[in-house]
C-alpha positions in Angstrom: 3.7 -19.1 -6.4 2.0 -16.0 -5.2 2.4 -13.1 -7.2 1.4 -9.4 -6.2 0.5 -6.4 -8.5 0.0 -3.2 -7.7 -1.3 -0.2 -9.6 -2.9 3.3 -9.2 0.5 5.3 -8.6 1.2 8.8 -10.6 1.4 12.0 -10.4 -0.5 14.2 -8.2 -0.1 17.9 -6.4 0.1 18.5 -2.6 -3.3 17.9 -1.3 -4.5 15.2 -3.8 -5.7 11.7 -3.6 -5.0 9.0 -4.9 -6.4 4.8 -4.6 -3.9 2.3 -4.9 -5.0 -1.0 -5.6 -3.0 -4.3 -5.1 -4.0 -7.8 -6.5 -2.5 -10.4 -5.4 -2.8 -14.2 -7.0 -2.3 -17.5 -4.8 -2.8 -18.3 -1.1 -1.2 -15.4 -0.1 -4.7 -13.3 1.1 -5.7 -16.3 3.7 -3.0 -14.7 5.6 -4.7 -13.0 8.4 -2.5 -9.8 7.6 -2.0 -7.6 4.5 0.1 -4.4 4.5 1.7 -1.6 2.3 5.0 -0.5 2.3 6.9 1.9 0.4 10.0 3.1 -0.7 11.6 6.5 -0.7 14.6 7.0 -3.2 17.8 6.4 -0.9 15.7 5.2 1.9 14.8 2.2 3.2 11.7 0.6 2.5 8.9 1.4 5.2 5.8 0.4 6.7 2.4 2.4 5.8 -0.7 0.4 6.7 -1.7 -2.8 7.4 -5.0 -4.8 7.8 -6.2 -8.1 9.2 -8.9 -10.1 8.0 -11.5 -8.9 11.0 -10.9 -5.3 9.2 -8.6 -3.9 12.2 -6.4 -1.3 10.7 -3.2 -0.3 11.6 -1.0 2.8 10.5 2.3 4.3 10.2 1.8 7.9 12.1 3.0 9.7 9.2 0.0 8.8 7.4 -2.5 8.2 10.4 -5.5 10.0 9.5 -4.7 10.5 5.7 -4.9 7.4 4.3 -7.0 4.1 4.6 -6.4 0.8 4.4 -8.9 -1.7 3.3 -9.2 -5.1 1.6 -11.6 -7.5 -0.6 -10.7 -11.1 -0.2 -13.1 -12.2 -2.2 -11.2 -10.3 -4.6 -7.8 -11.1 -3.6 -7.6 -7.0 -3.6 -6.4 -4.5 -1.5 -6.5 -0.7 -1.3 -5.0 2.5 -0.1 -6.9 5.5 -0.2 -4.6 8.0 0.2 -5.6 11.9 0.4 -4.2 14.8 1.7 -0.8 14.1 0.0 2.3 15.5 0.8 5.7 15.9 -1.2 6.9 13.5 1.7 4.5 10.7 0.5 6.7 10.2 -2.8 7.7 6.8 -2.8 7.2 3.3 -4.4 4.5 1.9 -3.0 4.5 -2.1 -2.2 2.3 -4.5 -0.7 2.3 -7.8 0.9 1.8 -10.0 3.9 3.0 -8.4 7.3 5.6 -9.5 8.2 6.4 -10.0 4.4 6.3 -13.6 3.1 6.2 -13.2 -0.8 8.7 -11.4 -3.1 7.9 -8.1 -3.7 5.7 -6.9 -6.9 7.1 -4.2 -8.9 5.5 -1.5 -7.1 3.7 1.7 -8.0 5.3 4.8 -8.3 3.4 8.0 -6.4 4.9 11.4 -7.0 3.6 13.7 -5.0 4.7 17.6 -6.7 3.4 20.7 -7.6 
């Protein structure tokens, strides 16, 4: 059963950084494409930033430029850098296969406040 952790979420002003990291156990990174999602309170769960395994990124224009997606299969790891954040970016952030074929971790929660 594949499971997926994710960590590196807190608290940060307007115009920080933060790295998320996402571990994932099983088969599930021999899937040609890995994402992150996230979750806004009372909004649907989004798309952010995905990668395949030839490195070719692909990003939700709210965060084009900003943040960047990258990945470590022999790791079974993935990563967001994320930097110029915005109050906007608060969310739970998710990741997983795109389109999504494991249950989702328990997230990471980014705040993004002054």
């Amino acid at each position: 059963q594949v499971q997926l952790v994710e960590s590196g979420g807190g608290l940060v002003q307007p115009g920080g950084s933060l790295r998320l990291s996402c571990i994932a156990s099983g088969r599930i990174f021999s899937i040609n494409v890995m994402g992150w999602y996230r979750q806004a309170p009372g909004k649907q769960r989004e798309f952010v930033a995905a990668i395949n395994n030839g490195g070719i990124t692909n990003y939700a224009d709210s965060v084009k430029g900003r943040f960047t997606i990258s990945r470590d299969n022999a790791k079974n790891t993935m990563y967001l850098q994320m930097n110029s954040l915005k109050p906007e970016d608060t969310a739970v952030y998710y990741c997983n296969a795109v389109p999504r074929v494991a249950s989702w971790g328990q997230g990471t929660q980014v705040t993004v406040s002054s």
